[in-house]
Structures are given as C-alpha cells and as structure tokens.
C-alpha positions, 0 to 999 in steps of 0.5 A: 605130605602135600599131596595128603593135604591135597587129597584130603581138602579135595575129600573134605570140598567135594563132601559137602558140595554134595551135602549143600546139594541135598538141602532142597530135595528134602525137609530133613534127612536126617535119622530121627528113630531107632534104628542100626547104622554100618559105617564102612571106614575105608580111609584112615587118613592122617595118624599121628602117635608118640610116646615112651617105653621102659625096659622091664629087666632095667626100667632106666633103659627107655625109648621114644618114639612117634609115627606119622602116617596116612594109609591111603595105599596100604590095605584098610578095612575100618567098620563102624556097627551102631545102633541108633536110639531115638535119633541122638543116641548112639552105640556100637563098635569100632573094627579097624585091621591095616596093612602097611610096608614102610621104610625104617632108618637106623642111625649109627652111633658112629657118625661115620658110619652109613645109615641102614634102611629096612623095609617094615612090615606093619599091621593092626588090629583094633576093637572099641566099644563107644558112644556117641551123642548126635546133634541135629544142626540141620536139615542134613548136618549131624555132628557127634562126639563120645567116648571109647573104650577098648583093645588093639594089637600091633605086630611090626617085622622087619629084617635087622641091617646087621644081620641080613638071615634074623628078622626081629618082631615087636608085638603090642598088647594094649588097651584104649580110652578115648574119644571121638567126634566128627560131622555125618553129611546126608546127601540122602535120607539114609545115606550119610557121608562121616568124617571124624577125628579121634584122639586116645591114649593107649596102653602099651605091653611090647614084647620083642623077639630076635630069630632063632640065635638069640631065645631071650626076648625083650619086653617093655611097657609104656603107653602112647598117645594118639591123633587120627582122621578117618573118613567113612560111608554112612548108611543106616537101616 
C-alpha cells in the first residue's frame, strides 16, 4: 500500500509540475469549441467497493463483502470517448475491461484448522454513458464533474481448496448510477493529462456455478457501492 501511495503522489507531482510548465507558452490551452476527445484510461489506480448479497432460495442467507485493489500490474485498458460542446459540455462513453489474478483466504469455521489460499481469477468488463460539466479555472486547469449511467459484468474463477478438480465461477450482472469528477492538466493546446474520481453504486445479480458434480447453481442479488481513482491521457481532435 505504501508504494501505491508512493506511486501515485509521484503521478500526481509529476502531472502538474508539467502543467505549471506550460502557463508561460500559451495564453489558454484549453478547448473553448466543439469538437471529439478520446481519453486513454490505462491506469485505474485505487478501487475500493463493499456491499451485500442475499440468497434467492433463503433470502435470511446473506453475505459481505469489500475489495481493495490498485490495478497497476494487472491488464487495464480504460477508454473515455466525448464530444466536446462549446468548450463546457461534455458527453460520451466510458469503456473499461481489467484482468486481474489475486490471492483469496478462506477462513475455516474450525479455528483449528489451517486457512486455505486460492488463486483468483478476476475480469471486468464496464460500459457508461455520462456527462460532464467543464469549468475553465485557468489558462490550463479544467475541473469536471457529472453523472453516469450504465452496465458491467464481472466473472471470478478460481479453484475450491477442498476439491483440487472443481473450479467454481461467479458471474455479476448489474447496472450503474453515479458520478465522476476530477481535473484535466494541459501542458499543450489539445493535450491534456486527466485525473478523476468516480463514485457509484451498482446493482448486483450474482450467479454461482460449482463444475460438473454439482448442476444446481447458486444465485444472489444485492448491490454494492464503489470509490475509484483512475489516471488518463487526454487528447482531443
């Protein structure tokens, strides 16, 4: 965790040491007409989600859950397609597919008993809609915020400790509602370094499927609340 933080201070410093850079070489650089934007998002760099699922055959049978992750090192590809009106408006898309492998812990009921590791394998796939209002702050300094609206699916397989041959698989189905904001750093006219946050809350239908000896899958419902920090390049046409 302290090298994230580390990681990402050094990011943050290094972003606007360059925008500081640029205010003498123009007057403003920042977009002030129509015109399309492609954000590459190669780093979501912080993501932090909880919430609660319920048992569709037992709804009294619930379950946790919270996640901490950074995605440096896992495979992230992020894009953010706008159109840009008049310089303060902004709509387009979000698209973000990750890849990731991480460690879960299972904690035995029996203190006595050793936890069990299994390697996760873990990938998302998200598509929102939003809008964003632009502020013109400065001569390169652009904050944004603006809500979003959209869908995501996530599927997690890993093998079951218990049972070395059965490999179980969660798949969620969901929608999403939240908002977005952050600060686009132009060190050049067109060119813009953007780093945000976003924050939503997600609809979750989670269906759980145990290998071939046992055909009766699990399904829940539920939904979650999630914090992310993504980083991005900017640039517009």
């Amino acid at each position: 965790m302290k090298k994230f933080i580390g990681i990402f201070g050094l990011a943050v410093g290094l972003t606007f040491l360059l925008a500081s850079a640029s205010i003498g070489l123009a007057e403003d650089l920042l977009p002030q007409q129509g015109a399309f934007h492609l954000d590459l998002r190669a780093l979501n760099m912080l993501n932090i989600s909880g919430g609660n699922l319920a048992h569709d055959g037992d709804p009294a049978d619930k379950e946790k859950f919270t996640t901490l992750t950074g995605s440096l090192g896992s495979t992230v590809t992020g894009m953010k397609i706008g159109y840009l009106i008049s310089g303060y408006h902004d709509v387009g898309a979000h698209f973000l597919f990750s890849h990731s492998t991480v460690w879960r812990e299972f904690d035995p009921e029996d203190s006595a008993a050793e936890k069990e590791k299994t390697r996760d394998r873990i990938s998302d796939f998200r598509m929102v809609a939003y809008y964003n209002y632009n502020f013109h702050a400065g001569s390169f300094v652009m904050p944004y915020v603006g809500p979003m609206l959209g869908v995501y699916q996530r599927t997690d397989a890993f093998t079951n400790p218990d049972d070395s041959n059965q490999d179980t698989t969660t798949v969620n189905n969901g929608g999403i509602f939240g908002v977005e904001g952050g600060v686009k750093l132009f060190p050049y006219q067109h060119v813009a370094f953007d780093l945000g946050l976003m924050f939503d809350y997600a609809s979750i239908g989670q269906n759980t499927s145990y290998g071939d000896d046992r055909l009766e899958d699990d399904k829940w419902k539920g939904g979650s609340l999630e914090f992310g920090i993504v980083g991005g390049l900017n640039v517009y046409f």
